[in-house]
ROMAR-290443 format. One record per residue (C-alpha): residue number from 1; x, y, z. Coordinates in steps of 0.001 Angstrom, whole numbers. Layout:
% ROMAR-290443
num  px  py  pz
NUM  X  Y  Z
...
//
This chain:
% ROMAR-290443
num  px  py  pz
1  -148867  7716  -74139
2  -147965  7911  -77718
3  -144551  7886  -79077
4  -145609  11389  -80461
5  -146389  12282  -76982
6  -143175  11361  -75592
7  -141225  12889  -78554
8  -142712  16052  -77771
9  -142050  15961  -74125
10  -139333  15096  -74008
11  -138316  18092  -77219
12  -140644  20811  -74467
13  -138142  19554  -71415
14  -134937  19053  -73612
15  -135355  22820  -74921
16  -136184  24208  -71603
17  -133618  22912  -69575
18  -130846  24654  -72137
19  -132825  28048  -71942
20  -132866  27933  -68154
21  -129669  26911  -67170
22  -128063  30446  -68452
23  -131460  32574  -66880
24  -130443  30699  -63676
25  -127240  32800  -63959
26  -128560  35908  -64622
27  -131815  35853  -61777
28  -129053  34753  -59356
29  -126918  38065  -60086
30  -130197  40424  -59781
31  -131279  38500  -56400
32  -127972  38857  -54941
33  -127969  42713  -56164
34  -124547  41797  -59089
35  -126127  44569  -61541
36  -123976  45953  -64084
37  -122697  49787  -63564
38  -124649  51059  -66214
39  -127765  49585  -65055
40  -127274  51507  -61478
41  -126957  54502  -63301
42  -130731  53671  -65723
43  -131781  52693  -61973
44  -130856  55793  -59800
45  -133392  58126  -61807
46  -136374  55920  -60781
47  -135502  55229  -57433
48  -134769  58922  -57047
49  -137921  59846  -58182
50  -139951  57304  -55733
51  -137813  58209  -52719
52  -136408  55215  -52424
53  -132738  54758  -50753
54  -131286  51858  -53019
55  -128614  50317  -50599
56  -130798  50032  -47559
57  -132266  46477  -46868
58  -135710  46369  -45493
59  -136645  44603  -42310
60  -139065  41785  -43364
61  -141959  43082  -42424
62  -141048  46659  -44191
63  -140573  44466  -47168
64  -144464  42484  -46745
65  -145935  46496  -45877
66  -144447  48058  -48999
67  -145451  44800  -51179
68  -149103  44551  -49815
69  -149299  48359  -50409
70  -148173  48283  -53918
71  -150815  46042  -54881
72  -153550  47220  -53089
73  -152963  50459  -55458
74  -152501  48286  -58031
75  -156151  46594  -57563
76  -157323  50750  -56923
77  -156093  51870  -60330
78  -157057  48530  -63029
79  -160516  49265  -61263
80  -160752  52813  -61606
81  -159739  52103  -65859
82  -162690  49644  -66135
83  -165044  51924  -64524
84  -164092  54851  -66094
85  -163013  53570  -69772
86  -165898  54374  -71658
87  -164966  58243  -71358
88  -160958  57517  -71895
89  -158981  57367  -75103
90  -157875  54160  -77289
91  -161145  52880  -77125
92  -161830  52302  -80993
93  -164656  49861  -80176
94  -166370  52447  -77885
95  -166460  49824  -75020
96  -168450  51435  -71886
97  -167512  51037  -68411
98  -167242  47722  -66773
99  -169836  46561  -64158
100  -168162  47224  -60192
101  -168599  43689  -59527
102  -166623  42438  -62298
103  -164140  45661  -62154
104  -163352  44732  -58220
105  -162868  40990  -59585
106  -160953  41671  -62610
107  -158757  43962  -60661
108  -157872  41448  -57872
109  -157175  38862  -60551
110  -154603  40581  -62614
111  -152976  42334  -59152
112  -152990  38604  -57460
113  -151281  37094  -60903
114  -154714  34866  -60818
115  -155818  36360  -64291
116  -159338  35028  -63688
117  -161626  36081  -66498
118  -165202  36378  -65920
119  -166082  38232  -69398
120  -164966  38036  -73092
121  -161809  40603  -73424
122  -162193  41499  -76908
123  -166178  42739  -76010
124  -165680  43766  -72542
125  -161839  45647  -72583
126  -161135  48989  -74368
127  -157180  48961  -75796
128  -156343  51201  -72902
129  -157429  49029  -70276
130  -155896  45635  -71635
131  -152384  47682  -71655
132  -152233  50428  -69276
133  -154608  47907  -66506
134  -154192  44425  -67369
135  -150687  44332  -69224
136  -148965  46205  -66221
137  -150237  44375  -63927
138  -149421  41244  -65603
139  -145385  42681  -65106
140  -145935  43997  -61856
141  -147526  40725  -60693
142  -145075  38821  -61405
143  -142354  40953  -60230
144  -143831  41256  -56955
145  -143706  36610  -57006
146  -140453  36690  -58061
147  -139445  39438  -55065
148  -140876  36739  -52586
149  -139020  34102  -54052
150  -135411  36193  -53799
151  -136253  37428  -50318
152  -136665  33487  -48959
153  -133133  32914  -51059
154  -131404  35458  -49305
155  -133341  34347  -45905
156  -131491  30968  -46401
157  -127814  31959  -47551
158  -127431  34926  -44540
159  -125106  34046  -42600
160  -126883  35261  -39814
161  -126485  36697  -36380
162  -126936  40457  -37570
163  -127871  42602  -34591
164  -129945  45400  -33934
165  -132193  46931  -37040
166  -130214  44619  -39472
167  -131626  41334  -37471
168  -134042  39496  -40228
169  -133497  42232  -43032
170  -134177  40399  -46371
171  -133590  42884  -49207
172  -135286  46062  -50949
173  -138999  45562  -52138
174  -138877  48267  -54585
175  -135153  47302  -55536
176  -136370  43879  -56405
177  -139231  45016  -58067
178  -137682  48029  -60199
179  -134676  44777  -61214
180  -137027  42267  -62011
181  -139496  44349  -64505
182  -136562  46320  -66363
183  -134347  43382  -66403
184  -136082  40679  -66860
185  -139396  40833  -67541
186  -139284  43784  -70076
187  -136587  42667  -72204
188  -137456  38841  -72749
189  -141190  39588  -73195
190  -140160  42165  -76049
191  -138393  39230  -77937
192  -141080  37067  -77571
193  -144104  39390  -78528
194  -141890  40011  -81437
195  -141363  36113  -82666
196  -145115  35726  -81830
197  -145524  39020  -84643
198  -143613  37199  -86629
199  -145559  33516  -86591
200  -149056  35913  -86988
201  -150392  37459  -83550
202  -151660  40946  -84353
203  -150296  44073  -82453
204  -152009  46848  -83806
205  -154703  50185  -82431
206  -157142  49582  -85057
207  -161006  49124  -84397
208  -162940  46188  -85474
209  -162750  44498  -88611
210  -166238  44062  -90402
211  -166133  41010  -93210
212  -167912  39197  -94767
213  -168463  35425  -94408
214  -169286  32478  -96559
215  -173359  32951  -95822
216  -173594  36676  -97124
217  -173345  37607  -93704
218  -171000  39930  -91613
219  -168566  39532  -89161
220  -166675  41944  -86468
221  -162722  40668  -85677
222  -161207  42043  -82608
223  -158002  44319  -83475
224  -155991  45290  -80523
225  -152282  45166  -79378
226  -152315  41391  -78694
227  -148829  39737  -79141
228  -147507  42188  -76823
229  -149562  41158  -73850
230  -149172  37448  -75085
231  -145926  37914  -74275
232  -145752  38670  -70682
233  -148947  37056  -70433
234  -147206  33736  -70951
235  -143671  34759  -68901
236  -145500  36408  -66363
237  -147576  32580  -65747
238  -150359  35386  -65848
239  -152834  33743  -68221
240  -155409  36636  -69347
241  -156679  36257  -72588
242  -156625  39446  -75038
243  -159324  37166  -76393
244  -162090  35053  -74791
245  -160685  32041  -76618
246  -157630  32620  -75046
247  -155029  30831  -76827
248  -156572  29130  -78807
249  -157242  31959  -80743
250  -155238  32015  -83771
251  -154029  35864  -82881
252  -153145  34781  -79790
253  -151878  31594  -80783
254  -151521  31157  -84852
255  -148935  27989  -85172
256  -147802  25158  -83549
257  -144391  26537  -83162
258  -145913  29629  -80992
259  -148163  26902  -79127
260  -144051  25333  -78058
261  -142826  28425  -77341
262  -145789  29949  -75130
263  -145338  26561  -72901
264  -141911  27097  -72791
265  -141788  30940  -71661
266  -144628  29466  -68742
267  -142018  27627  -67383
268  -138803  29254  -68022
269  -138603  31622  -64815
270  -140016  28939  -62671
271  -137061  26235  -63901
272  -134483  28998  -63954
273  -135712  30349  -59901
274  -134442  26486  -59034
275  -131121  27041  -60453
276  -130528  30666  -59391
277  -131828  29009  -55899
278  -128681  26661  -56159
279  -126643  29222  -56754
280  -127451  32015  -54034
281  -127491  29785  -51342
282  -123951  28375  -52742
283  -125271  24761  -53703
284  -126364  23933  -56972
285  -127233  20877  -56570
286  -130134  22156  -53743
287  -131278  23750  -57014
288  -131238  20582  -58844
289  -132912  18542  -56106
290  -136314  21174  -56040
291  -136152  21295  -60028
292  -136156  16922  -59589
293  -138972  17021  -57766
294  -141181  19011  -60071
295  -140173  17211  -62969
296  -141249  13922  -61537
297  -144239  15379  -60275
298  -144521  16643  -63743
299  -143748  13975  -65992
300  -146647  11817  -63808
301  -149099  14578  -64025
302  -148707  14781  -68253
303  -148341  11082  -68795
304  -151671  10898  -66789
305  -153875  13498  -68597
306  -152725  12445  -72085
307  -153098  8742  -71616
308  -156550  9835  -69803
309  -157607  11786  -73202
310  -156139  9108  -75701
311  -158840  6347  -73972
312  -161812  8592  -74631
313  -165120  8040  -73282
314  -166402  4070  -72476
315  -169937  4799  -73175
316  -168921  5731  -76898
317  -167611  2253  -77208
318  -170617  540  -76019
319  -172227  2613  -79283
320  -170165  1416  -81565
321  -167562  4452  -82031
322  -164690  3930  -83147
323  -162550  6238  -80948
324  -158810  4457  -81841
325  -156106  6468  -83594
326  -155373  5866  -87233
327  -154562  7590  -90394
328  -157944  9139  -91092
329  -159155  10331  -87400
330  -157309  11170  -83990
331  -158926  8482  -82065
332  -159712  9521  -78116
333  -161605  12777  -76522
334  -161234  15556  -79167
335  -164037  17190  -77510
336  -163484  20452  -76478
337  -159281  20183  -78118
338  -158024  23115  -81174
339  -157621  20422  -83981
340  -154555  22615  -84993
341  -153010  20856  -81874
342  -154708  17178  -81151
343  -154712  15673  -77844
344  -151583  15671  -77143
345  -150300  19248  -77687
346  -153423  20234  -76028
347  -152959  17923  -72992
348  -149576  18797  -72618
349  -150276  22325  -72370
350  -153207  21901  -69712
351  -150589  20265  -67567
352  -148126  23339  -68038
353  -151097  25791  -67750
354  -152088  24158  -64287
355  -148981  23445  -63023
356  -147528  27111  -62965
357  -150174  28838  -61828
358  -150816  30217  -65619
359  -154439  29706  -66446
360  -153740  30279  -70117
361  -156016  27501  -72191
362  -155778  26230  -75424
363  -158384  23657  -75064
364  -161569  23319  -72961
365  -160656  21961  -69789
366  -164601  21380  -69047
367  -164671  18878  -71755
368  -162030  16677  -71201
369  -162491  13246  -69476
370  -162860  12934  -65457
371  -160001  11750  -65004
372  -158562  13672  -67613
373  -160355  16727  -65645
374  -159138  16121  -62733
375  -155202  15981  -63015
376  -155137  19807  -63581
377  -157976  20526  -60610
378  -154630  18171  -58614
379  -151744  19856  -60254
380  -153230  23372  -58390
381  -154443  21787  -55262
382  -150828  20740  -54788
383  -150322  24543  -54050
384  -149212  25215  -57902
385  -145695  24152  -56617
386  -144779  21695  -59863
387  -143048  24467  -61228
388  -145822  26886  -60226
389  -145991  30541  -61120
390  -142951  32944  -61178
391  -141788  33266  -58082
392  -144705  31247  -56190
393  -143452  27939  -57080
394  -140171  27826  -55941
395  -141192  29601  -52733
396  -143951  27214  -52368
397  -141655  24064  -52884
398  -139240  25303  -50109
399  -142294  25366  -47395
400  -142663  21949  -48272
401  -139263  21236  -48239
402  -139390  22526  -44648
403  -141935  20284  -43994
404  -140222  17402  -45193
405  -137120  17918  -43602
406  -139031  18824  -40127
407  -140856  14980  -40659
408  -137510  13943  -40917
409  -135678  14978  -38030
410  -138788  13834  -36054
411  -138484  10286  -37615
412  -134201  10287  -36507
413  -135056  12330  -33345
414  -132772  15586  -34800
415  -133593  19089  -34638
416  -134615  19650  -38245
417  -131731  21949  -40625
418  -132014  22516  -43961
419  -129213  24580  -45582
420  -128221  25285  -42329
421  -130300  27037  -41101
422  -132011  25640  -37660
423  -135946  24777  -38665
424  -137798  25532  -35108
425  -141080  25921  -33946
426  -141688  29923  -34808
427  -141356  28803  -38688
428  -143389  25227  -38625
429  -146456  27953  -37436
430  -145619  29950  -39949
431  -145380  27439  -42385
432  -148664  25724  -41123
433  -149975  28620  -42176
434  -148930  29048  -45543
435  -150083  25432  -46656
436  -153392  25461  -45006
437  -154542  28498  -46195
438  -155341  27904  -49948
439  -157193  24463  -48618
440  -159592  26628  -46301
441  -160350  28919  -49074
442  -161109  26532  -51556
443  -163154  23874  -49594
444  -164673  26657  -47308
445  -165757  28401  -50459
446  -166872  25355  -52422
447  -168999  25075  -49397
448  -170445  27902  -49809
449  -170869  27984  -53353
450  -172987  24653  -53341
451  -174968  25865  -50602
452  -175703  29099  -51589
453  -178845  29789  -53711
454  -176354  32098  -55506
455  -174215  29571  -56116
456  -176147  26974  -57546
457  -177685  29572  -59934
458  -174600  29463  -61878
459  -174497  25538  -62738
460  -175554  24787  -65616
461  -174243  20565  -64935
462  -176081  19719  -61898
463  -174803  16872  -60555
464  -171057  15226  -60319
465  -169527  17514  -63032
466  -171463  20541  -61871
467  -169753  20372  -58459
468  -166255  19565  -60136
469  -167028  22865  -62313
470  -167339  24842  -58857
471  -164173  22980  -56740
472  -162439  23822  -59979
473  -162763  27731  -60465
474  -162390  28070  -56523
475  -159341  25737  -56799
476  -158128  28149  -59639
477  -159129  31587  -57636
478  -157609  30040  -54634
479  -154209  28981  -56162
480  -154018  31752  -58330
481  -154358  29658  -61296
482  -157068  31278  -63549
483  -158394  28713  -65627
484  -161541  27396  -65252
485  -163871  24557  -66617
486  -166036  27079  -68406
487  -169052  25794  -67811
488  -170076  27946  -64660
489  -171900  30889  -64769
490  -169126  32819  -62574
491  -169706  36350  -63753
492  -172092  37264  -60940
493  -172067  39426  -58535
494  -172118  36252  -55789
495  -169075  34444  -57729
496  -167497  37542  -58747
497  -167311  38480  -54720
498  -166649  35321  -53924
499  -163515  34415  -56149
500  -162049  37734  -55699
501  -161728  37148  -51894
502  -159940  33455  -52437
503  -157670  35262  -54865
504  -156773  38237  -52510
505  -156056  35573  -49683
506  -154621  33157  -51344
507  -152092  35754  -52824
508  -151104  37517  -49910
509  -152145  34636  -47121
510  -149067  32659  -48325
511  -147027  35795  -48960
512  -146851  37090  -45235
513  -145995  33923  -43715
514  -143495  33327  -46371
515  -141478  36533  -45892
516  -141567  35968  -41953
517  -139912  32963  -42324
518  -137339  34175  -44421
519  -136703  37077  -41942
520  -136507  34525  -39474
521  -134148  32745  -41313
522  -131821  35266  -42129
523  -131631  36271  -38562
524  -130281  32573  -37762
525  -126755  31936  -38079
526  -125981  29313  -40826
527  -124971  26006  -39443
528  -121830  24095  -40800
529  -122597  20496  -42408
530  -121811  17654  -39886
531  -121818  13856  -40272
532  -125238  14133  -38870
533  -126632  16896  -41220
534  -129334  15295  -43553
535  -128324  15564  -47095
536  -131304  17293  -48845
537  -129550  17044  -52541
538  -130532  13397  -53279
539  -132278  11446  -54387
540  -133464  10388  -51177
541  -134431  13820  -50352
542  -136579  14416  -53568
543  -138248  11517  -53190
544  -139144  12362  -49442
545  -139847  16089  -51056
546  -142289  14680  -53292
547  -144433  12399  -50683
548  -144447  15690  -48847
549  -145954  17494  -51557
550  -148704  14817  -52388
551  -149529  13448  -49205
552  -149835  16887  -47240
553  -150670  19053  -50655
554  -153009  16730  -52099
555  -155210  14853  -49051
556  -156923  18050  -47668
557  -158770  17411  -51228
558  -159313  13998  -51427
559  -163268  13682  -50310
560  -163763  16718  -52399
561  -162355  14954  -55706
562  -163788  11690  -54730
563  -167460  13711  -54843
564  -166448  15429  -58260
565  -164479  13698  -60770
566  -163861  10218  -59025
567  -167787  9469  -59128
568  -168223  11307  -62620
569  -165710  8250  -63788
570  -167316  5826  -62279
571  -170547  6698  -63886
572  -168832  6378  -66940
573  -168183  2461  -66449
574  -172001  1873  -64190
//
């Protein structure tokens, strides 16, 4: 690491730490329903109109029916816009209709907040589609991860023993959805596609630009209302590129100061969930311990892939390259990095990218080192809880923190509690659940991938790197990620298939068992803190929180990494 490295980490955590202390506030009002009068009254129209009875909570699994159901239209509609675009307006470009394979993936992806791309947006997407398809969803999907997220919160501070229909009610779906996009999402992602305007993103309906280069030849630029989906694109931790250079495109991305702020806005909700966490479940500092955790978790991952970039390749030094820093080169693996940004902007966003469950790129993940390679393929295999997407992280983090106090009370022979609540065997199933499920997809489906003809059709690296391109994009489709490697064929009607099945189940496979639990929860009665309560606000507790995370997130992939990236670095060194 650099001292320009650590400058500018430590400037990215500085600045986000002040901008999500005061969000904290404000998600921790909407979750525990503290709107404003006049914001009931913008509400009632909407709710009126949908049938929907405000005040009543939902049992939990009214709440998981009504969410599952919203989405599957969700995936219904963005695929009926790609099929039928070519004969619908704002389509300056005259795109025709997309292929049903990559219409059923594309859907999935943008409804599961995976974003996976299989096709170039600017040659593939009509106007219409990238706002009325892809943009809503990009809201909607991250509404529906931040819904989870408040439903386990209010699981945990219920005081519990409601009777009758009450028993394990967790909130309003379509409350918490209606709140989050007008009152969140909407209004932060305005100011930001506006400051992005303002640094040089284009947001415009115009069709293709035709220039003329320095050759004598011509040129077509994509036009299209860009910024504006940057925006939520980035908030959202959706990751879809307007572009098929995502952002590294420099209307998707034109300074350095946007390339700060779009890392920032990825991890703004997720850092303010842990605070409003604190505060709903009257505890800050349980907010502080989960938002401890990911840092460290963090901090490793970063310091890892930069210093892993900075030491380029070893077989260039047995040429004779010069690959060290100085005033007239960058030194290290520039392959595949925007020079605007250098190794360690670049790096630094990777780890952001991976670790929320983004998938937005500014730099070719496919061309960094193995090891380099490989900390964002870990960062999602950890379940995309170091920070992870809106919503998903923080609900992710507390099954593990489950987990880790459940190991606990089995090493001091306690019934497990954690904020009071009693942690029994009807929730360590359910929780089971919800960690193994994102394993079997992506090892079950590598698996397949490898084996199939299909499959193997697609690689265009045979080898060790060719299988870490494929345990990468499942590892992405399967944690709801989106980025990929890049250098796998993917947009297939085998991969296509394939990917959108890991992204439906890993979606909605951890959903369900999440929102049990928290119906189970809030049906408990909350236990008062004893002498023999285990603190889980310390930093004993984080650190047991984060061996949790890596031991049980991480070792389901070990033989997988060791036949991917681990022997592509040791080839680099034979």
């Amino acid at each position: 690491m650099t001292t320009s490295a650590w400058i500018l980490l430590a400037v990215f955590l500085t600045l986000l730490g002040l901008m999500a202390w005061p969000l904290g506030k404000a998600l921790a009002a909407l979750c525990e329903g503290r709107v404003a009068a006049w914001m009931q009254r913008v509400e009632a129209p909407l709710y009126k109109l949908a049938g929907v009875r405000a005040g009543e909570s939902m049992h939990w699994r009214s709440y998981a029916l009504a969410l599952v159901a919203f989405n599957a239209v969700g995936v219904l509609f963005v695929y009926g816009l790609q099929r039928l675009q070519g004969a619908l307006p704002f389509n300056a470009a005259g795109m025709s209709a997309v292929s049903p394979d990559s219409s059923f993936n594309t859907a999935v992806s943008f409804v599961t907040n995976t974003n996976w791309q299989g096709y170039a947006g600017e040659a593939t997407m009509s106007h219409l589609t990238q706002m009325l398809g892809l943009s809503v969803q990009n809201f909607l999907s991250a509404a529906t991860g931040i819904a989870v997220a408040f439903a386990l919160a209010r699981g945990f501070a219920a005081r519990g023993g409601a009777l009758g229909k009450e028993r394990g009610h967790i909130g309003n779906f379509w409350v918490d959805v209606t709140r989050i996009t007008v009152w969140l999402l909407l209004p932060i992602s305005f100011v930001i596609a506006i400051f992005f305007v303002s640094q040089g993103a284009i947001q415009n309906f115009a069709p293709n630009l035709d220039v003329g280069t320095l050759e004598a030849g011509k040129q077509s630029i994509a036009m299209g209302p860009v910024a504006s989906q940057e925006a939520i694109k980035m908030l959202g931790t959706n990751g879809g590129g307007f572009f098929n250079a995502n952002s590294a495109h420099p209307f998707e991305n034109p300074t350095a100061i946007s390339n700060l702020v779009q890392m920032l806005a990825i991890f703004l909700i997720p850092a303010a969930l842990c605070f409003a966490f604190g505060r709903v479940v009257g505890d800050l500092r349980q907010g502080w311990a989960i938002l401890a955790a990911m840092t460290v978790m963090f901090v490793l991952a970063v310091v890892a892939v930069i210093s892993a970039e900075h030491a380029g390749n070893p077989l260039l030094n047995t040429l004779g390259v010069d690959q060290v820093a100085n005033a007239l080169q960058s030194g290290g693996n520039m392959e595949g990095k925007e020079v605007r940004f250098g190794i360690d902007a670049s790096a630094l966003f990777a780890a952001v990218t991976t670790a929320a469950s983004c998938g937005a790129v500014i730099a070719m993940h496919d061309a960094f080192t193995p090891l380099g390679g490989m900390v964002p393929m870990v960062l999602m295999q950890l379940g995309e809880v170091v920070f992870g997407g809106v919503g998903a992280g923080l609900y992710g983090m507390l099954i593990f923190a489950i987990l880790a106090v459940f190991i606990s009370g089995l090493m001091i022979g306690r019934t497990p509690e954690y904020l009071g609540k009693k942690i029994e065997t009807h929730e360590m199933k359910l929780m089971s659940i919800a960690i193994l499920v994102t394993p079997i997809l992506v090892l079950v489906g590598t698996a397949i991938a490898v084996i199939a003809a299909q499959g193997k059709a697609g690689i265009a690296n045979p080898g060790a790197h060719g299988f870490s391109e494929i345990l990468y994009v499942l590892t992405s489709a399967g944690n709801n990620n989106g980025s990929a490697f890049a250098g796998l064929s993917a947009n297939t009607p085998f991969y296509n298939a394939l990917l959108a099945v890991a992204m439906w189940f890993g979606r909605f496979g951890v959903i369900l068992p999440v929102l049990a639990i928290a119906g189970a929860l809030a049906a408990k009665k909350r236990l008062p803190v004893t002498g023999g309560t285990m603190p889980t606000h310390g930093p004993l507790f984080v650190t047991l929180l984060i061996g949790t995370v890596l031991l049980v997130g991480l070792l389901n992939y070990v033989p997988a990494l060791a036949l991917g990236p681990v022997v592509e670095h040791l080839m680099l060194w034979k």
